[in-house]
C-alpha atoms as one frame of an Amber mdcrd trajectory, in Angstrom:
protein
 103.983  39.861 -22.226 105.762  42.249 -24.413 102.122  43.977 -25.160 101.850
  44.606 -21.208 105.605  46.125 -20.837 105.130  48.035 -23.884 101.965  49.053
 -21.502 104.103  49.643 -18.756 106.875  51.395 -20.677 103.985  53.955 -22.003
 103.127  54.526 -18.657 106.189  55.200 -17.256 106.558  57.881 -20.113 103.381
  59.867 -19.455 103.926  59.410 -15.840 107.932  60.636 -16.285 106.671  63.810
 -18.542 104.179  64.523 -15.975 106.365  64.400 -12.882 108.631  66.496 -14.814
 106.345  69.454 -15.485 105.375  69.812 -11.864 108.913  69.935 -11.319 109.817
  72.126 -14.118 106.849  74.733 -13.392 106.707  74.748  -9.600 107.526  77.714
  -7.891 109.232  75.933  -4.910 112.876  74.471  -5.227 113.082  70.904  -5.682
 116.104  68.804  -5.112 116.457  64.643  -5.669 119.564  63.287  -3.925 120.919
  59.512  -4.036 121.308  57.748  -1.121 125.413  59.180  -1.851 124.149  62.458
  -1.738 124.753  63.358  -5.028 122.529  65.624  -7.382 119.992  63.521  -8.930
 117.554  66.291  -9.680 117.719  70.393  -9.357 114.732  72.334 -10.586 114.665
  75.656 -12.076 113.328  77.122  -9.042 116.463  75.759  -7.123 118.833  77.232
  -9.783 116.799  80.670  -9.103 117.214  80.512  -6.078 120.743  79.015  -5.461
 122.074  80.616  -8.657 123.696  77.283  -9.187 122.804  75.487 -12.600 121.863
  72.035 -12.867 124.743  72.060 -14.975 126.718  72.234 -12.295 124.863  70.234
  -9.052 123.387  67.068 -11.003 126.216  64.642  -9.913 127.863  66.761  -7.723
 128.084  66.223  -4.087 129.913  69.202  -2.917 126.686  71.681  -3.755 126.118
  71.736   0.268 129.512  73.219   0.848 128.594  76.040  -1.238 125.465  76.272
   0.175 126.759  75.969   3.183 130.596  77.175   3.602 130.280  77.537   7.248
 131.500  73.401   8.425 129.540  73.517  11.582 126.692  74.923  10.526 126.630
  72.624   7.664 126.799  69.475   9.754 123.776  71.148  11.797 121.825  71.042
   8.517 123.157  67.952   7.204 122.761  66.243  11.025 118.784  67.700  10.906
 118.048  66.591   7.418 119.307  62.966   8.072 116.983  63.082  11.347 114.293
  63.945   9.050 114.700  61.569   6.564 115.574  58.690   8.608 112.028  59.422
  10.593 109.740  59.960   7.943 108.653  64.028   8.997 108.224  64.672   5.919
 106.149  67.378   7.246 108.840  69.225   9.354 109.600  72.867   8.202 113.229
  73.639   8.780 114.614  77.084   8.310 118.391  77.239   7.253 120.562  80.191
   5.560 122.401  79.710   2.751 124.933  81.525   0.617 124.194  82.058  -2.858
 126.588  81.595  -6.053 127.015  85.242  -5.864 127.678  85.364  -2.650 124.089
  86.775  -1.541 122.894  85.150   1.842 119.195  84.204   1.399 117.147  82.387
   4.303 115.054  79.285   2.688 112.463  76.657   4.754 112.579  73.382   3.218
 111.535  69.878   4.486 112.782  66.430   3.272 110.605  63.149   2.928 113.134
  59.726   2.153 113.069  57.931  -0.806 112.692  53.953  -0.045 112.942  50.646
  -1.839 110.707  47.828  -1.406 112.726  46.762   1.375 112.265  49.930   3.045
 115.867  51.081   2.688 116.606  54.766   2.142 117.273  54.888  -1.658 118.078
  58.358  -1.534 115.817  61.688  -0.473 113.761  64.609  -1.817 113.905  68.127
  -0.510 111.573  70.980  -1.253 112.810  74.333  -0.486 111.607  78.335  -0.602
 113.210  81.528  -0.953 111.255  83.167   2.687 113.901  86.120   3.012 111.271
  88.315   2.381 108.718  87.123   4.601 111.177  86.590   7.346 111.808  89.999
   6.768 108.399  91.366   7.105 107.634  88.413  10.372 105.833  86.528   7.988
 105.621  82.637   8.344 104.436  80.415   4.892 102.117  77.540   6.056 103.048
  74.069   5.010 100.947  71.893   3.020 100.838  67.960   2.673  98.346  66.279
   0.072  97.887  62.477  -0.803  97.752  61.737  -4.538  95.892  58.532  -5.453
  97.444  55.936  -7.653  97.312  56.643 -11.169  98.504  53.485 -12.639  97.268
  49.605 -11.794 100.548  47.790 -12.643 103.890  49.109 -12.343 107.106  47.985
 -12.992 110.070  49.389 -10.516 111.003  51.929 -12.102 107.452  52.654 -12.528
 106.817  52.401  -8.471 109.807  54.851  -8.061 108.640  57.363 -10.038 105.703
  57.593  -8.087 107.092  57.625  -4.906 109.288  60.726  -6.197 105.814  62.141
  -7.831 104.654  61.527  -3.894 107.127  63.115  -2.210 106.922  65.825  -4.000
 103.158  66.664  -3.818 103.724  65.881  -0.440 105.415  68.712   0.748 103.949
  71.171  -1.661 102.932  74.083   0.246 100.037  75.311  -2.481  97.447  73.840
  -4.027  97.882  71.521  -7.326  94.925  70.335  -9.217  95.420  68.049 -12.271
  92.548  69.168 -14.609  91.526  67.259 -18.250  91.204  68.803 -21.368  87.627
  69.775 -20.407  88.401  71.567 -17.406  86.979  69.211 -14.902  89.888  68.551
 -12.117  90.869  65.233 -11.987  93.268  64.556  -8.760  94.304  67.610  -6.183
  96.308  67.770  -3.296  95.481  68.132   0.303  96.605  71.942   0.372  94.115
  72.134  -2.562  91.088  70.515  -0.785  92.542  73.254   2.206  92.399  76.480
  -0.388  87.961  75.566  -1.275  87.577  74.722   2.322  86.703  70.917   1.821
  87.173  68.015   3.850  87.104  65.706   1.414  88.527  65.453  -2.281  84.875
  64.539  -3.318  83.397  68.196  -3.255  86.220  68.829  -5.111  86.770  66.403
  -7.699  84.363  66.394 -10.986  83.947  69.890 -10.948  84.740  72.363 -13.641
  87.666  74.619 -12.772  86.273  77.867 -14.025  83.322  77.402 -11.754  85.632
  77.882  -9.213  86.986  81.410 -10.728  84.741  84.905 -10.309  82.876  85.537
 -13.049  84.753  88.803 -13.845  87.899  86.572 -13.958  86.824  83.544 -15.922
  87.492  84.995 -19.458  91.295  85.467 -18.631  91.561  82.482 -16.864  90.047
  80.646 -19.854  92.378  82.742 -22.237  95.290  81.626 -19.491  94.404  78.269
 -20.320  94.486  78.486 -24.094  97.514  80.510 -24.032  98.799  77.417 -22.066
  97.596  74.938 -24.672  99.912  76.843 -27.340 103.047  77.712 -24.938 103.172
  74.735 -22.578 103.064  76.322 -19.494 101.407  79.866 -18.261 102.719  81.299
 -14.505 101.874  83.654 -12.358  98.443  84.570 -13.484  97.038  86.688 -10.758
  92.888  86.128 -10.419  89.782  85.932  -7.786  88.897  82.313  -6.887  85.667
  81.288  -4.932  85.774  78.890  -1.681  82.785  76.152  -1.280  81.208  78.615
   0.986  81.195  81.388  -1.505  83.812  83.350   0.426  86.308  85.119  -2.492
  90.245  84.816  -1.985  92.755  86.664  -4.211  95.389  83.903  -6.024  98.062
  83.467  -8.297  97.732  80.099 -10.633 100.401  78.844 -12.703  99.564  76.254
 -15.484 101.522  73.851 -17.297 100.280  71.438 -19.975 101.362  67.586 -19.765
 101.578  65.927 -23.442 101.480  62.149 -24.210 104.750  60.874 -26.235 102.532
  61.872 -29.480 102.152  65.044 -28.034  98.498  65.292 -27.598  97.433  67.054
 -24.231  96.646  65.136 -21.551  95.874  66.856 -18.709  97.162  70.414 -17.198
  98.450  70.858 -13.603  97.771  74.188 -11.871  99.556  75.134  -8.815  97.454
  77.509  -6.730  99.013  80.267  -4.634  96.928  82.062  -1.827  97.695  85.595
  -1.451  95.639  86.805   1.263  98.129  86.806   3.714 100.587  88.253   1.066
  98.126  90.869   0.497  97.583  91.949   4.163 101.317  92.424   4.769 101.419
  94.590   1.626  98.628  96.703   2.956  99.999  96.774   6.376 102.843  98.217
   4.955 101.162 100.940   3.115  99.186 101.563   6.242 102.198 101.811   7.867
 103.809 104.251   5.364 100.992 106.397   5.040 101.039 106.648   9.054 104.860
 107.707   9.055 103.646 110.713   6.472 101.168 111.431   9.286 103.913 111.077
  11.833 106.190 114.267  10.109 103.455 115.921   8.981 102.080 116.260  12.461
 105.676 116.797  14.005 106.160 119.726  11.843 102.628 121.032  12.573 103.841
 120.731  16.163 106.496 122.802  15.877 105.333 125.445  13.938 101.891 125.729
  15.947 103.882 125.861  19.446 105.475 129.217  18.276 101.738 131.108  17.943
 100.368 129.001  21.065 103.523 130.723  22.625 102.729 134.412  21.684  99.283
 133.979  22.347 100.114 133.341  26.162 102.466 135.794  26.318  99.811 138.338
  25.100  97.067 136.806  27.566  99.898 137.317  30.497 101.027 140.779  29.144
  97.086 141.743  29.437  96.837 140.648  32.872  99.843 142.147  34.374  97.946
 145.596  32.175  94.653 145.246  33.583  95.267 143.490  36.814  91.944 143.797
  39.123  90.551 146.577  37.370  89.596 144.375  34.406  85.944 143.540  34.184
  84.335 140.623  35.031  83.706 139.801  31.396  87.351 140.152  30.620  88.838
 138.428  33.319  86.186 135.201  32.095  87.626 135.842  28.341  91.001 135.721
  29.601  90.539 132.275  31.375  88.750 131.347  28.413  91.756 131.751  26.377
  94.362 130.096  28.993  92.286 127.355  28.833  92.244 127.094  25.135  96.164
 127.666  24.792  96.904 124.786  27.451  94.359 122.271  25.772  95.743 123.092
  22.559  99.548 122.369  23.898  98.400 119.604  25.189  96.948 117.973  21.616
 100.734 119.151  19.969 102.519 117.612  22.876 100.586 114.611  21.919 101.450
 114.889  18.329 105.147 115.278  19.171 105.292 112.706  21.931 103.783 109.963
  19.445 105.979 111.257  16.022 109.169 111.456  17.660 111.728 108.554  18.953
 110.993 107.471  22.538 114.029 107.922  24.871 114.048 106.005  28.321 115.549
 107.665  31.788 115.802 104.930  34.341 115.297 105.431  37.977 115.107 103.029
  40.974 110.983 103.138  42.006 107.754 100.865  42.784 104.563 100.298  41.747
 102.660 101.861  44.832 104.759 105.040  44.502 104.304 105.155  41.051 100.133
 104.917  41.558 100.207 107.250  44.279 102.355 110.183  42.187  99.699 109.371
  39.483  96.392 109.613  41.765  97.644 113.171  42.445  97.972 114.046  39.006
  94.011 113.310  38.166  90.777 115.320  39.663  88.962 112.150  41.294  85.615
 113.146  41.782  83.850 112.295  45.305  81.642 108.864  43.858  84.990 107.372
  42.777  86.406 105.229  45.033  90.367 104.805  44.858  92.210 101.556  46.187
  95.950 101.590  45.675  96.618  97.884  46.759 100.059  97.862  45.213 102.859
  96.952  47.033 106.166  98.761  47.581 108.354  95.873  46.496 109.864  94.743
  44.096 111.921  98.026  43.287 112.008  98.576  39.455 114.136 100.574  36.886
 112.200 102.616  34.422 111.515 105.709  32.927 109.018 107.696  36.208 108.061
 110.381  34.166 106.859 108.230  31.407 105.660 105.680  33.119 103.575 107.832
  35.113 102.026 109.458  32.193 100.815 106.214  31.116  99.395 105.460  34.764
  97.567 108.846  34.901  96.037 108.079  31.282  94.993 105.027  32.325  93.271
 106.377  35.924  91.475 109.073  33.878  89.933 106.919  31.767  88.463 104.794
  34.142  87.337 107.300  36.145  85.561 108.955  33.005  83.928 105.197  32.218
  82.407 105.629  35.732  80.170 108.625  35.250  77.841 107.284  37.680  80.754
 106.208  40.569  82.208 103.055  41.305  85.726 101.446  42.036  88.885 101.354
  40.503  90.924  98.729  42.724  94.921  98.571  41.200  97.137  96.006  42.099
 101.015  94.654  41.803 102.134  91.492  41.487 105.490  90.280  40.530 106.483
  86.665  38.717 109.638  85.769  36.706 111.097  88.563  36.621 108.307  90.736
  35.599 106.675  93.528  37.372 102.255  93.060  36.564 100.166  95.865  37.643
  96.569  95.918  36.928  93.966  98.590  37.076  90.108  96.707  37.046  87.312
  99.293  37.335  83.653  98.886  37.608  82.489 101.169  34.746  81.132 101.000
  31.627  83.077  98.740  30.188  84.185  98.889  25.979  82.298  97.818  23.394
  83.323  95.567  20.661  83.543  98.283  17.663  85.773 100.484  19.933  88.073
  97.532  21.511  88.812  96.126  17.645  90.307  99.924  17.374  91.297 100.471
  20.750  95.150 101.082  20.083  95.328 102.669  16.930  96.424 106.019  16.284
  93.594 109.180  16.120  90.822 106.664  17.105  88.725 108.179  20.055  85.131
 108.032  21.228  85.551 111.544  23.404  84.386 114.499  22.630  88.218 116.087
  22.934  91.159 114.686  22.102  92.969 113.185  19.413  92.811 109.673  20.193
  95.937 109.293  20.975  96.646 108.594  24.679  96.372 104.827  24.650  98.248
 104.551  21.296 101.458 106.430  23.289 100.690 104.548  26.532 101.365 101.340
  24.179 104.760 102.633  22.808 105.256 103.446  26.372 105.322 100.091  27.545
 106.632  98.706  24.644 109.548 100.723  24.488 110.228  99.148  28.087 109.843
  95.590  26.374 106.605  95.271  28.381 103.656  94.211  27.222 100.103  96.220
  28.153  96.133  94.201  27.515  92.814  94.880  28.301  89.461  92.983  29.048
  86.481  94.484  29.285  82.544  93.541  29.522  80.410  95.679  28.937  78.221
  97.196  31.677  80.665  95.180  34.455  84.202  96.654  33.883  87.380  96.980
  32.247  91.214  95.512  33.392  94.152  96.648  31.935  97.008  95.135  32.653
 100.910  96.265  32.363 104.295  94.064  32.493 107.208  95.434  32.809 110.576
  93.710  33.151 112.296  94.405  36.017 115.771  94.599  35.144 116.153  97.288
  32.332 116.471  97.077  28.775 119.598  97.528  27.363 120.861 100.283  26.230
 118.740 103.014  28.648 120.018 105.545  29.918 120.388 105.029  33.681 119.642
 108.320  36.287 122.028 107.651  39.711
């Protein structure tokens, strides 16, 4: 007997020393509460992100009316986390605000899983909890993760069975991957959102296999480094590195790695927490995308300007020659003067583009209808004879919104499916009106778009003309937008393309209003 709780008590140590480095080196906040609500448990991660010690939460109680100062909005949170707990969802993301210690207000998603005794009475709870200010910020939403960890030990004591249903809970609601690994390198347990990251159903592809043939070959020497660095230090974080999936498809990632001891101090296994930063990635690029399209932007606005003022004196000169010459100019001359009228409007035309699309987009409301609107448009494009036309739009509802814009974006719109009809065919447009919201479509019976093109369809100075500067449809979309409407196309090749506009009826706020 005292052999088998000497056992038990060794157990309960390695198990204890384990829980506490995934607590210690996970980059989530982690929070144990009795069932009193006091501070059983506050991670670094939590102090990080709270700016609260543990110093001064453990015990404490009143930690959620610093969190949470507001009373009402703190018996929200407290109302929604009791809900939680008292169901089981341990898998339900809830997004709250809270102030920090210096009086920063950060916006964290956290979910809660209760803590139970063998009589299935709520012993207390465990939240997890992450700093998503930043992703908020840039509309970006962190997935959720839950994982099952096997049993590690055969007999238990209490205690013993408590500490794993913490160690549970935990793992649970981890939102990245965590592999337990041996001193060989061979992974031992992982999580579900581990089994998620190598795109396995099952913890059996998964299990057995050597770590490091899961990293890149370029990246295996600092991972392996990482790994002995960890041996020395204890723990190793944020080591940025290529991983491989099981069907060979390469993901960036950031591990951290923290080395569990037995009570003589001899390793015993490691526990890596694996971070996918794909998404993380994309948003970064986006954003330099973004930026480097803003340069564009002012570059081409200023280009605008400056090439309107020679555009300008070139007309001029082309009228002043005219008026000269009059009818005794030659034929030749009169052609070269066309020639150059031509030139001058189709070169306004690209740096009214390039101003229209860099500059801030203004809306005048007036009272009209969709059939007016497509009629004023029809006018405004050269319709050749084996194009048929059919306006089916109706004169009701009246709508507020900008006519001269709006228009612009119809006339685009006709053009280009009359140029996808080189050949003649239809282009049928019709209005429809539901919820509020004004739906006008324009289906013709051309060429239809191909995949490559439809991918890029709206992006800036993409075109598959001979002229332009690919950006009609990009303004058309700001158009709309700027409305808070919403414009999408469908297309099959050889049959046709749709595009479709909503626009809210009433008016957004804050246009300015023509009476």
């Amino acid at each position: 007997m005292v052999t088998d709780r000497k056992r038990a008590e060794s157990e309960i140590r390695k198990l204890s020393q384990f829980l506490e480095g995934i607590i210690d080196n996970a980059n989530v906040w982690i929070n144990v509460l009795d069932q009193n609500a006091n501070v059983l448990i506050w991670n670094k991660a939590a102090e990080e992100i709270s700016g609260y010690s543990r110093e001064e939460v453990v015990g404490n109680d009143r930690i959620w009316e610093w969190l949470y100062p507001d009373e009402e909005y703190r018996r929200e949170v407290i109302e929604t986390a009791d809900r939680i707990i008292e169901k089981g969802l341990s898998e339900e993301n809830v997004t709250t605000r809270i102030r920090r210690k210096d009086g920063q207000t950060r916006i964290i998603s956290w979910n809660s899983n209760g803590l139970r005794d063998e009589n299935n009475h709520t012993t207390g709870s465990v939240a997890l909890a992450r700093d998503v200010t930043e992703q908020v910020r840039m509309q970006e939403e962190l997935e959720r993760y839950s994982k099952h960890l096997e049993e590690l030990v055969g007999e238990r004591t209490r205690s013993l069975r408590e500490s794993e249903e913490r160690l549970y809970a935990i793992i649970q609601g981890s939102p990245e991957g965590i592999v337990v690994i041996d001193p060989n390198g061979n992974i031992a347990e992982c999580n579900h959102a581990a089994l998620q990251l190598y795109g396995s159903p099952t913890k059996d592809q998964l299990i057995g296999r050597n770590l490091f043939g899961l990293v890149v070959k370029k990246d295996r020497e600092i991972v392996t480094s990482a790994f002995t660095e960890a041996k020395g230090l204890g723990t190793i974080r944020n080591l940025r590195c290529t991983l491989v999936r099981s069907d060979g498809q390469e993901y960036p990632a950031e591990v951290s790695v923290s080395l569990v001891r037995d009570p003589a101090g001899s390793p015993v296994v490691y526990v890596a927490i694996v971070k996918d930063l794909t998404e993380e990635n994309e948003v970064q690029e986006r954003l330099r995308k973004a930026e480097r399209l803003a340069v564009i932007g002012e570059t081409a606005a200023m280009m605008g300007h400056d090439l309107r003022n020679p555009l300008q004196g070139i007309s001029g000169a082309v009228y002043v020659l005219r008026k000269k010459f009059g009818s005794t100019a030659d034929a030749e001359t009169i052609e070269m003067l066309g020639l150059i009228s031509s030139c001058i409007d189709y070169a306004d035309k690209i740096v009214k583009e390039l101003l229209d699309y860099s500059r801030e987009i203004r809306l005048e409301l007036t009272e009209t209808n969709a059939k007016a609107l497509i009629n004023a448009a029809i006018q405004r494009v050269k319709i050749p004879g084996n194009v048929k036309i059919r306006n089916l739009a109706a004169d009701t509802p009246s709508i507020l919104l900008d006519v001269a814009k709006t228009q612009r974006v119809f006339v685009n719109l006709i053009g280009n499916a009359v140029d996808a009809m080189p050949t003649g065919g239809e282009l049928s447009m019709i209005s429809t009106e539901a919820r509020g919201v004004l739906e006008v479509k324009f289906a013709d019976t051309g060429e239809g778009i191909p995949d490559d093109v439809m991918r890029n369809l709206w992006k800036p100075l993409k075109t598959t003309k001979s002229k332009g500067m690919g950006l009609g449809l990009a303004i058309c979309k700001r158009i709309v937008e700027t409305h808070g409407g919403s414009i999408e196309v469908e297309s099959t090749p050889g049959k046709g393309t749709t595009f479709t506009i909503r626009l809210p009826i009433k008016p957004m706020a804050g246009a300015l209003i023509k009476t």
